[in-house]
C-alpha positions as CSV (number, residue, x, y, z in Angstrom):
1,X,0.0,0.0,0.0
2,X,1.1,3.9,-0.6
3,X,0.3,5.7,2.4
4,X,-1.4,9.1,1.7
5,X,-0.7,10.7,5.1
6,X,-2.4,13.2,7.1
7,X,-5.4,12.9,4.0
8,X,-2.8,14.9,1.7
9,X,-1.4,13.1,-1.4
10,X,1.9,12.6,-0.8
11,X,4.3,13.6,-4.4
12,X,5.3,9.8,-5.3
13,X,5.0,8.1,-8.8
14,X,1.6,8.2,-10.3
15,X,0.5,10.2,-6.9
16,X,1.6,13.5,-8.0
17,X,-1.2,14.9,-8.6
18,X,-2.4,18.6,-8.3
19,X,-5.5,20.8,-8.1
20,X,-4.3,22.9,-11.0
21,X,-6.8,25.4,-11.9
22,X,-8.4,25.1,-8.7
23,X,-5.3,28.1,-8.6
24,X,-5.2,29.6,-4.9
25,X,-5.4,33.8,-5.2
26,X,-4.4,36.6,-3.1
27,X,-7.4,39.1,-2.8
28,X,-6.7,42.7,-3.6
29,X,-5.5,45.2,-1.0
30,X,-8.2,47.4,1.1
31,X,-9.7,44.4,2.3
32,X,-9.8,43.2,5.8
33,X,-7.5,40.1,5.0
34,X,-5.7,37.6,7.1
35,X,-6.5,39.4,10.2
36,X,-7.3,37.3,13.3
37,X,-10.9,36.0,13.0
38,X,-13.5,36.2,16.0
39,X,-17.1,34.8,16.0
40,X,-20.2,36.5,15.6
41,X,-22.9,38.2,13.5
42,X,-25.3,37.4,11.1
43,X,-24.0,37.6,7.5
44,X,-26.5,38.8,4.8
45,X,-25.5,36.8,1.2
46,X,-27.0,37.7,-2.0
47,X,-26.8,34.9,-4.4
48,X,-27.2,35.2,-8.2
49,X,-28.5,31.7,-8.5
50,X,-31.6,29.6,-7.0
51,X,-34.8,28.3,-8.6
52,X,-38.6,27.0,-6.9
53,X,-37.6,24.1,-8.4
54,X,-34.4,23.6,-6.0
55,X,-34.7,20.2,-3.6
56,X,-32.3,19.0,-1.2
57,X,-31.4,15.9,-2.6
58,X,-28.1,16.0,-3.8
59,X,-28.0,14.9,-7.1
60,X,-30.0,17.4,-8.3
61,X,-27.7,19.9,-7.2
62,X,-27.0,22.4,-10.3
63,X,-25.6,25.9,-9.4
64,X,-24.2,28.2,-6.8
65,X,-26.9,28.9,-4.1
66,X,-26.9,25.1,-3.6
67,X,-23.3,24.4,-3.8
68,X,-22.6,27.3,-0.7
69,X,-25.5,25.9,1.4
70,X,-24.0,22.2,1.4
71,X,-20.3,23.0,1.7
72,X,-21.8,25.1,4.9
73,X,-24.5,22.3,6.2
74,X,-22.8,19.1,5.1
75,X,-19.4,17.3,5.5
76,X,-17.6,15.7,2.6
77,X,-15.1,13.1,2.6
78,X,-12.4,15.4,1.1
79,X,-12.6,18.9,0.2
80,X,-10.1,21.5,-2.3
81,X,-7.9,23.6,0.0
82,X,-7.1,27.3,-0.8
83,X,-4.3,26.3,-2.3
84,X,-5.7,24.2,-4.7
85,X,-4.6,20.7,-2.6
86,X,-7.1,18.2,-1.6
87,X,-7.5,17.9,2.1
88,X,-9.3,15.9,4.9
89,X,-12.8,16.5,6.3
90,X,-15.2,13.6,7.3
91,X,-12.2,11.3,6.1
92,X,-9.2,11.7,8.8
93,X,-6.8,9.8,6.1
94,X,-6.6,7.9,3.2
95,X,-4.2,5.5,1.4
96,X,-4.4,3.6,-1.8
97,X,-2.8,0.7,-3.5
98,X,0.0,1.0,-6.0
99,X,-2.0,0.7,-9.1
100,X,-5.0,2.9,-7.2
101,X,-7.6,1.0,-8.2
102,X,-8.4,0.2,-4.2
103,X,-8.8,3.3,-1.7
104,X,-9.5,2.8,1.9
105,X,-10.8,5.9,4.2
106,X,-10.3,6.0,7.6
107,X,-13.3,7.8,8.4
108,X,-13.3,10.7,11.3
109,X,-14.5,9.2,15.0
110,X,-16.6,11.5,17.1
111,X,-18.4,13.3,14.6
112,X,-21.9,14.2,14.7
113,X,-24.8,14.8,12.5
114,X,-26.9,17.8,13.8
115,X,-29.8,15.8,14.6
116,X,-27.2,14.5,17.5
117,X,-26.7,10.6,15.6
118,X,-22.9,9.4,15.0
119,X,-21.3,9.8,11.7
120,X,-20.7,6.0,10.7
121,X,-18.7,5.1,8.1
122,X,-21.9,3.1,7.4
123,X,-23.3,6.2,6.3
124,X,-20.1,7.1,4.0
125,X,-21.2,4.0,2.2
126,X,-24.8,5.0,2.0
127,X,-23.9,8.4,0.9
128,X,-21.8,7.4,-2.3
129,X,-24.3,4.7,-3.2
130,X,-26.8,7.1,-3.4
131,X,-25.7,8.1,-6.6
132,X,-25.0,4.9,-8.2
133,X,-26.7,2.2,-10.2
134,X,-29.3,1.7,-13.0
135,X,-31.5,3.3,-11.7
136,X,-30.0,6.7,-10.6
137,X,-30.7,9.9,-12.1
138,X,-28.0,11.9,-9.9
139,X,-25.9,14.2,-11.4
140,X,-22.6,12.9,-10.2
141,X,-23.9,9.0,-11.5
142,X,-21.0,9.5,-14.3
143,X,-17.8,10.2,-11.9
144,X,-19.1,7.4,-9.4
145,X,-19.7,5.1,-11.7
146,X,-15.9,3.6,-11.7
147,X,-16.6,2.3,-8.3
148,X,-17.0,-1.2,-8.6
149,X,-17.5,-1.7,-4.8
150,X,-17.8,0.2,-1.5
151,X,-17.2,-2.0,1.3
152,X,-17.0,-1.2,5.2
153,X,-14.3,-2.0,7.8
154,X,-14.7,-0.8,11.3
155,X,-14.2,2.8,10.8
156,X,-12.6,2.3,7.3
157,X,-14.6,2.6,3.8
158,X,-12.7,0.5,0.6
159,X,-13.5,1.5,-2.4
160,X,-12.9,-0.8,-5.3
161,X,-12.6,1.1,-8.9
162,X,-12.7,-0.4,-12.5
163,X,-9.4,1.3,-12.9
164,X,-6.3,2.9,-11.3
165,X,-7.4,6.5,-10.3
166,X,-5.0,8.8,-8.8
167,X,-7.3,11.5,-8.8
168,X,-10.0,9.5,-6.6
169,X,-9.9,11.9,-3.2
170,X,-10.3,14.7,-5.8
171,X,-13.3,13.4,-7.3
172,X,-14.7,12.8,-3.8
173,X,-14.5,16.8,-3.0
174,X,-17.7,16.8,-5.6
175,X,-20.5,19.1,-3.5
176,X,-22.9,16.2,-5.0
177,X,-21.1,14.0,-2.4
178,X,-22.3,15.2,1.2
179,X,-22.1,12.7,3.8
180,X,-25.6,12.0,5.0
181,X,-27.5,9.9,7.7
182,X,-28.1,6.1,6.0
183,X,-32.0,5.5,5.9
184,X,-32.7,1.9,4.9
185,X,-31.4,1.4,1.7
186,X,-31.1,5.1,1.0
187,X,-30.0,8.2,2.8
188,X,-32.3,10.8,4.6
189,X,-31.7,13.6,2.2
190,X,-35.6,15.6,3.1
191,X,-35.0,16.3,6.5
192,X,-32.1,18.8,5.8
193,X,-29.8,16.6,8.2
194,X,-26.2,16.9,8.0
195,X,-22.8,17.1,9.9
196,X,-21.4,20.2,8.6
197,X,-20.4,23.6,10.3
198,X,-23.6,25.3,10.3
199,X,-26.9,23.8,10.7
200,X,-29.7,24.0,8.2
201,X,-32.7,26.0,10.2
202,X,-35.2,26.7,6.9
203,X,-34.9,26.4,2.9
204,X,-37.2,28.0,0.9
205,X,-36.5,27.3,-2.5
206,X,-36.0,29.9,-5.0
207,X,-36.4,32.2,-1.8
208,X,-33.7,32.1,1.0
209,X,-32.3,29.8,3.6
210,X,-31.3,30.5,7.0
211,X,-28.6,29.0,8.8
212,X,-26.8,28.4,12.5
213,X,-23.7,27.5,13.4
214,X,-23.5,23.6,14.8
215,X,-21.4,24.4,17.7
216,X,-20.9,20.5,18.1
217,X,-18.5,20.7,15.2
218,X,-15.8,18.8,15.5
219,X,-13.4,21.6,14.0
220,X,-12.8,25.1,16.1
221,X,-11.1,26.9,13.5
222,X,-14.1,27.6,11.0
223,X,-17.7,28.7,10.9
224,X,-17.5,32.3,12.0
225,X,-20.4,33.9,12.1
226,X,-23.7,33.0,14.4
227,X,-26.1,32.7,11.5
228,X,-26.6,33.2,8.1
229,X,-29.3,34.1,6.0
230,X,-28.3,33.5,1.8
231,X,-30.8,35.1,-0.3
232,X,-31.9,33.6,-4.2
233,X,-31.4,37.7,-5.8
234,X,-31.2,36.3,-9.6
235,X,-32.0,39.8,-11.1
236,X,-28.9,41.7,-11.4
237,X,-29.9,45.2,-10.4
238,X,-32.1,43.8,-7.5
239,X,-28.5,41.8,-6.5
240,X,-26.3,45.2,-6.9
241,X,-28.6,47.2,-5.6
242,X,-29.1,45.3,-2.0
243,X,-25.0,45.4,-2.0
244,X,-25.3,48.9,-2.4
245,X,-27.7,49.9,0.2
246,X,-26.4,47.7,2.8
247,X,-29.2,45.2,2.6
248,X,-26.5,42.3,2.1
249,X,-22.8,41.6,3.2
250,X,-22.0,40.4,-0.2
251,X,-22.9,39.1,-3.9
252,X,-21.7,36.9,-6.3
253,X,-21.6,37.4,-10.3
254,X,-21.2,41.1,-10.3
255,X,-22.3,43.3,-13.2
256,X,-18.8,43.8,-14.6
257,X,-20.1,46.7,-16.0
258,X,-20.5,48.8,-12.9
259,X,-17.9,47.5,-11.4
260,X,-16.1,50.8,-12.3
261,X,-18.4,52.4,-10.4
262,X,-18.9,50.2,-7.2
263,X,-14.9,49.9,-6.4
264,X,-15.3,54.0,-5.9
265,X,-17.8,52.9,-2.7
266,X,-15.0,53.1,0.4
267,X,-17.2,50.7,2.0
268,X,-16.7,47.9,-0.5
269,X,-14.3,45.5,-1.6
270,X,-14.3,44.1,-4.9
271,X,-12.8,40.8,-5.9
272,X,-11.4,39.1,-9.4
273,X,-10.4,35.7,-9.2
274,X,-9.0,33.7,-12.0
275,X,-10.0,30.2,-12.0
276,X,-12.1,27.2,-14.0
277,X,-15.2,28.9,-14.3
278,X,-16.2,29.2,-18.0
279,X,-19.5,30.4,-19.8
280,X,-20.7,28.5,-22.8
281,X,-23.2,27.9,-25.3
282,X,-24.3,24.5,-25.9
283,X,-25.3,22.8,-28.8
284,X,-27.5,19.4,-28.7
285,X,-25.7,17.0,-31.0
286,X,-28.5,14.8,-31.0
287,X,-30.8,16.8,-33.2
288,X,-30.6,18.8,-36.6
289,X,-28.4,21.4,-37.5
290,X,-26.2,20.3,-35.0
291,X,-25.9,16.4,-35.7
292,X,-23.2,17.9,-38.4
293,X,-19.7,18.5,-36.9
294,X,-19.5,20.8,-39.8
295,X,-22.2,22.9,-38.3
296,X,-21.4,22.8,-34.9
297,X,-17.7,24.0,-36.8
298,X,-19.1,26.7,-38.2
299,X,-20.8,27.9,-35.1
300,X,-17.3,28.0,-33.4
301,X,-16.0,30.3,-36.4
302,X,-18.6,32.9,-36.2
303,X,-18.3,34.2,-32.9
304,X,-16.0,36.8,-31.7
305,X,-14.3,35.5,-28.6
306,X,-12.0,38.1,-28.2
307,X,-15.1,40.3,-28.2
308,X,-16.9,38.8,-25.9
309,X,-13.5,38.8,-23.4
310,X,-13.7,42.8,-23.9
311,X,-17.5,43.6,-24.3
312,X,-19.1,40.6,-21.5
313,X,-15.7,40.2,-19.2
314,X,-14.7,43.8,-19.4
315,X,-11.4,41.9,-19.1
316,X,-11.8,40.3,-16.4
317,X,-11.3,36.5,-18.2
318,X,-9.9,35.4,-20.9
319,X,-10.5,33.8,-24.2
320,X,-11.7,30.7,-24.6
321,X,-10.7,27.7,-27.3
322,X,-13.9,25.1,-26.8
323,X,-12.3,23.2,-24.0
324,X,-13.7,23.4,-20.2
325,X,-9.8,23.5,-18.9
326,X,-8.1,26.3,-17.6
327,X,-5.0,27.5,-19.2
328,X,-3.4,27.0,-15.2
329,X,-4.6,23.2,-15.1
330,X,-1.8,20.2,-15.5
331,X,-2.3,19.3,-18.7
332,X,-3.2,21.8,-20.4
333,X,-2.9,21.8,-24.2
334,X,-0.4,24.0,-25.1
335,X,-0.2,23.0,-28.4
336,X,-3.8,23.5,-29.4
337,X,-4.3,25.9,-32.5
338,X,-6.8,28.8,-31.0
339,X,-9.8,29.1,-32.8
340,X,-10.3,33.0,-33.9
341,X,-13.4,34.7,-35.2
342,X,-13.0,33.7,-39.2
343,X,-16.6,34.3,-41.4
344,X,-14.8,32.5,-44.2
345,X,-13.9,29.6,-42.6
346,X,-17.4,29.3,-40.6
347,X,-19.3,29.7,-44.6
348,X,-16.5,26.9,-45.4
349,X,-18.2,24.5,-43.2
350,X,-21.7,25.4,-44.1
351,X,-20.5,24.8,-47.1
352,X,-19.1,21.1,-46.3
353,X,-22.5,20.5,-44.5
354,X,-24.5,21.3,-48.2
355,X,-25.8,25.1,-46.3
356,X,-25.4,28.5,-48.2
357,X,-27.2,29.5,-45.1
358,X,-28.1,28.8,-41.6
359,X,-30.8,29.8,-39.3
360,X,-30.7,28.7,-35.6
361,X,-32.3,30.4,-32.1
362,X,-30.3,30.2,-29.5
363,X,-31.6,30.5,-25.8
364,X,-30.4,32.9,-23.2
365,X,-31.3,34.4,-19.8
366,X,-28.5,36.3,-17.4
367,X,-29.7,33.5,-15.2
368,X,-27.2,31.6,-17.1
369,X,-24.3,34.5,-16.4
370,X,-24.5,37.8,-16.2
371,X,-24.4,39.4,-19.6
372,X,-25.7,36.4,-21.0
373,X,-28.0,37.4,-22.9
374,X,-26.1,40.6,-23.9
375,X,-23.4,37.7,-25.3
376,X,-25.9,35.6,-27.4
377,X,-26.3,39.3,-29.1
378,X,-23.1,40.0,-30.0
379,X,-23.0,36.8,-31.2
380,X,-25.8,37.2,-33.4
381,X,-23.9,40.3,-34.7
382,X,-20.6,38.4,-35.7
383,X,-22.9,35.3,-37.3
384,X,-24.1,37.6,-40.2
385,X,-21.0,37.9,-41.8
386,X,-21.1,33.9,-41.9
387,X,-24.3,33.6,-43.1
388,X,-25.7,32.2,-40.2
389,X,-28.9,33.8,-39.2
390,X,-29.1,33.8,-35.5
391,X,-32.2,34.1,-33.5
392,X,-31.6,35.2,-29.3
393,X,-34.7,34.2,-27.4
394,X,-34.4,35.8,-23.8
395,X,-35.5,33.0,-21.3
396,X,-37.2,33.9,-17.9
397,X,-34.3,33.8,-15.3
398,X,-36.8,31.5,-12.6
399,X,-36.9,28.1,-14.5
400,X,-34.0,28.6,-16.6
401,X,-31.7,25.7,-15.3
402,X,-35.1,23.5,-15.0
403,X,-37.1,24.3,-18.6
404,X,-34.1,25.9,-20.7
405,X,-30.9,24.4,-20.1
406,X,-31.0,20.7,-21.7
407,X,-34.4,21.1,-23.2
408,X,-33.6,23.9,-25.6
409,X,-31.2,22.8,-28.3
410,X,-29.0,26.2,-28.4
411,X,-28.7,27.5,-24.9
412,X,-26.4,29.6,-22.9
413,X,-24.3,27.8,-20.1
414,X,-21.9,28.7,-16.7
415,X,-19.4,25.7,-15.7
416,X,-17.6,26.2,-12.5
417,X,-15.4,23.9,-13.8
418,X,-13.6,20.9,-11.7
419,X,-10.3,20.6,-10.2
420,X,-9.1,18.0,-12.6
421,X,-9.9,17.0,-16.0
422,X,-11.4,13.4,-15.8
423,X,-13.5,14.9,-13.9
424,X,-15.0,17.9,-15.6
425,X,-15.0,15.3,-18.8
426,X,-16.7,12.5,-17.0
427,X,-19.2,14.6,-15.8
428,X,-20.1,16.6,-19.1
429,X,-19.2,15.2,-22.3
430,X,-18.9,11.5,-21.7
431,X,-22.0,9.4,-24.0
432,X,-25.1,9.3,-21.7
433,X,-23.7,11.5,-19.0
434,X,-26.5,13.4,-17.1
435,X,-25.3,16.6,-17.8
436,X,-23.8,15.9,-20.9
437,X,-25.7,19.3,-22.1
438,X,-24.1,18.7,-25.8
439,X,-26.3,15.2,-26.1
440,X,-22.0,14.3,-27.5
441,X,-20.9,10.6,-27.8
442,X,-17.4,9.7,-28.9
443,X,-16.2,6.1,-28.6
444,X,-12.9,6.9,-28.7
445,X,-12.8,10.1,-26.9
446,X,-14.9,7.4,-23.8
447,X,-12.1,4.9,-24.3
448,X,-9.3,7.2,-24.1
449,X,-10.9,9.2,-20.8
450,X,-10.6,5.7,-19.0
451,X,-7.0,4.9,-20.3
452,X,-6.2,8.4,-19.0
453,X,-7.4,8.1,-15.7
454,X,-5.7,4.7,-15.1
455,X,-2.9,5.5,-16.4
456,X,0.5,6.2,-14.0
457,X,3.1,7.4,-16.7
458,X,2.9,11.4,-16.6
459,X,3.9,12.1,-20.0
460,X,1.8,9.6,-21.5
461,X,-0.9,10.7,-19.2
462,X,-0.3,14.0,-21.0
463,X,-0.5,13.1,-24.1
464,X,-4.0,11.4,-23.9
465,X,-5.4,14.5,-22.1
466,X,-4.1,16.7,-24.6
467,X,-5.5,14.1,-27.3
468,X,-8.9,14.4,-25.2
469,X,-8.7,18.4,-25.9
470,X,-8.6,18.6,-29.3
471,X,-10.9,16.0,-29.7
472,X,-13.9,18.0,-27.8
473,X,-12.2,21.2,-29.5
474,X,-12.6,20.2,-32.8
475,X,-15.7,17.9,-32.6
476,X,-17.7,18.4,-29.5
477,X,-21.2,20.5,-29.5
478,X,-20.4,22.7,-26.5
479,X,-18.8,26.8,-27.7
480,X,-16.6,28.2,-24.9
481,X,-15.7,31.3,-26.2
482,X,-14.4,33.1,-22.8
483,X,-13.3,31.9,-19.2
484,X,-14.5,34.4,-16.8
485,X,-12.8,35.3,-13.6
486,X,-14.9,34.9,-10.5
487,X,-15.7,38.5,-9.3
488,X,-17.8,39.2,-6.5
489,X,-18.1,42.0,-3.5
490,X,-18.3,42.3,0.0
491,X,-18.8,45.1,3.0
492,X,-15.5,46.2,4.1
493,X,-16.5,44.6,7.5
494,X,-15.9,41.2,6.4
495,X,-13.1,39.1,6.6
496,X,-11.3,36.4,5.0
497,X,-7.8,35.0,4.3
498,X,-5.2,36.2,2.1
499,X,-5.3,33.4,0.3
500,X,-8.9,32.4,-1.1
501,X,-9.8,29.2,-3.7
502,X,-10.8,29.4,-6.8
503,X,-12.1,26.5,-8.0
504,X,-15.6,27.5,-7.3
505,X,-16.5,31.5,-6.7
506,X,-16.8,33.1,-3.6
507,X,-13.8,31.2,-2.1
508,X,-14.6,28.0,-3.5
509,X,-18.0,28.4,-1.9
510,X,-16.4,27.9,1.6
511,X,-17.0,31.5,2.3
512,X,-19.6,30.2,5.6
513,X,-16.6,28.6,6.8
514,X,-13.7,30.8,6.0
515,X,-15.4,34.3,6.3
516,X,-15.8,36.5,9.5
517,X,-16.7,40.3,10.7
518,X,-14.3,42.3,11.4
């Protein structure tokens, strides 16, 4: 066995692995930052995401509002550190066999779920099955669906993959993956139950949630503030405008374009992360125009990316070359050709699809990101000049993620994206995945995922996930013109380290944990 001490991964063979992407940041001075944090208060959180049609079972679990609560309510086996490492949470340690297709988890004693009943590693078992099988709908069904077997020793879970996976305690960080009281053959997921930091005391969906710090918590050096109270504000001006008059602490997905304006307000402090998140438009491969690679081709020719970067961003991102990995992640294709806004070569491949002309609608709503639909207009601008005839239908924001996204066959998308690649691929573009939002199969590109993931050779291992790249670059169904820094605001009053994740917004979403009043 190679012994993962302390939960870290240890910088042996195949076991070198990073978080990179998941890029730790230092915030920008006039903050209160890395000063000693006390306890107290009730922070106020305006969140640009939420729907009605929000539920807590995990594997439904598609956007920010949702993500915050659980990494607040609910413990995880492992979770992304600051610095972009995996660490320990409800798993104390973990170590793996040489080829890392068997993982055993020493599973924390004396922890607590908030309704007062011991965290088992009986429920660790429960918790992961949850998402597997036949019969599972979950979103995280695809990056469980290696495990082969999840048995129970003492305090110790084994997990038994298809394949060598030195990425495994990464893709147990997932915020699909909270640790939840065993019911039967199931897990008690309704009653809001959990064994995190704070304690779940109402959930309205679409509306607000309230929340208390568990003082039973087996750590002492998070969860800050008494309570929280994290409000669904989807509409942008209703979002800036609570910053603004106090009414909140702080919000996510700023209006880049007053953010000019807002860093002049002495009371607020205004963040840009660079990171995985990345804003797409997805195209369903399953259905006409887009069954043609030469179509979907053409689409990825007749947008201005560089544009978008300018006009959307404001600069705060980067462009984009229709891969979900940051340019900061290991293995990053270097050598990939960057797709630049060309008419010519986007009338090229109507023409290789038998089109003089194309007309599509493509569905967008600032629920998506902000600017959204301000991006599916520019986009329609650029398209002319290719011939392409492109209709922007502006989607209610309540409903959008539920109704629009993956029902609509041309819709506008946010990816947080993942800490490493096999996961961000397993979990949107392999065949049959449920949030493949593309509707993409490729045998091969399938095949050469799993090769990838099992295999221990680091340069080879690079050269199948830069194969992988240009494969969903050049044939996939999913656009991904820009990668957006995360950029969000708080009252001067709060506080939080100098050195904040990225590989979800608002400090990974840890920000109930890692946060505190001045």
């Amino acid at each position: 066995m190679s012994l993962l001490t302390n939960g870290r991964l240890d910088r042996r063979g195949f076991l070198k692995t990073t978080a990179a992407g998941a890029i730790a940041a230092t915030l920008p001075m006039g903050g209160a930052m890395a000063a000693t944090p006390k306890k107290g208060g009730n922070l106020r959180v305006g969140k640009g995401h939420g729907a009605t049609s929000d539920t807590l079972n995990p594997g439904t679990w598609d956007h920010g509002f949702m993500i915050a609560q659980s990494y607040a309510k609910d413990g995880h086996l492992t979770e992304v550190l600051a610095d972009g490492s995996v660490g320990p949470l409800v798993a104390e340690s973990w170590e793996a066999s040489e080829d890392a297709k068997t993982w055993r988890f020493k599973i924390r004693e004396g922890m607590t779920f908030h309704s007062g009943k011991d965290v088992t590693a009986e429920d660790v078992a429960a918790s992961i099955r949850f998402h597997r099988g036949e019969g599972s709908t979950s979103a995280a069904g695809p990056i469980v669906a290696p495990i082969q077997e999840i048995s129970v020793e003492g305090n110790t879970v084994i997990f038994t993959l298809d394949g060598g996976n030195a990425d495994f305690p990464f893709i147990l960080t997932d915020y699909h993956l909270p640790i939840l009281p065993a019911d039967g053959d199931s897990i008690d997921w309704k009653s809001g139950d959990g064994c995190g930091s704070y304690k779940l005391k109402s959930f309205k969906p679409g509306v607000s949630s309230m929340l208390e710090r568990n003082e039973n918590h087996w750590r002492d050096d998070v969860a800050w503030f008494d309570t929280i109270e994290m409000l669904v504000l989807t509409d942008q001006n209703a979002r800036t405008t609570a910053l603004v008059s106090g009414d909140v602490d702080t919000v996510d997905k700023l209006d880049l374009k007053t953010i000019g304006l807002l860093s002049r307000n002495s009371d607020l402090v205004i963040s840009s992360i660079a990171g995985t998140q990345h804003f797409t438009f997805a195209m369903s491969a399953n259905q006409a125009p887009y069954d043609d690679n030469n179509v979907r081709l053409a689409m990825k020719y007749a947008i201005n990316r560089e544009e978008l970067v300018e006009k959307i961003l404001f600069g705060y991102g980067s462009v984009g070359n229709d891969v979900p990995i940051g340019q900061n992640q290991q293995f990053y294709n270097t050598e990939l050709e960057q797709k630049t806004y060309d008419p010519d070569k986007a009338k090229f491949y109507l023409k290789e699809a038998g089109l003089d002309k194309l007309e599509v609608s493509l569905s967008a709503s600032d629920a998506a990101f902000a600017g959204a639909v301000d991006a599916a207009t520019l986009y329609q601008n650029s398209a002319k000049d290719a011939g392409i005839d492109l209709t922007v239908v502006r989607e209610p924001n309540d409903g959008y993620w539920s109704d629009v996204w993956m029902k609509k066959p041309f819709s506008a998308v946010y990816w947080g994206g993942r800490p490493v690649q096999d996961q961000m691929f397993t979990t949107a573009y392999t065949c049959g995945a449920e949030w493949n939002d593309g509707f993409w199969c490729n045998e091969h590109f399938d095949e050469l995922l799993v090769k990838a993931r099992a295999e221990l050779d680091q340069d080879k291992r690079k050269e199948q996930y830069f194969e992988l790249q240009e494969i969903v670059s050049t044939q996939g169904a999913i656009i991904i013109p820009m990668f957006a820094n995360y950029v969000f605001a708080t009252q001067k009053k709060i506080g939080m380290p100098e050195t904040v994740a990225s590989n979800w917004d608002m400090d990974g979403e840890r920000w109930a944990e890692r946060w505190w009043f001045v």
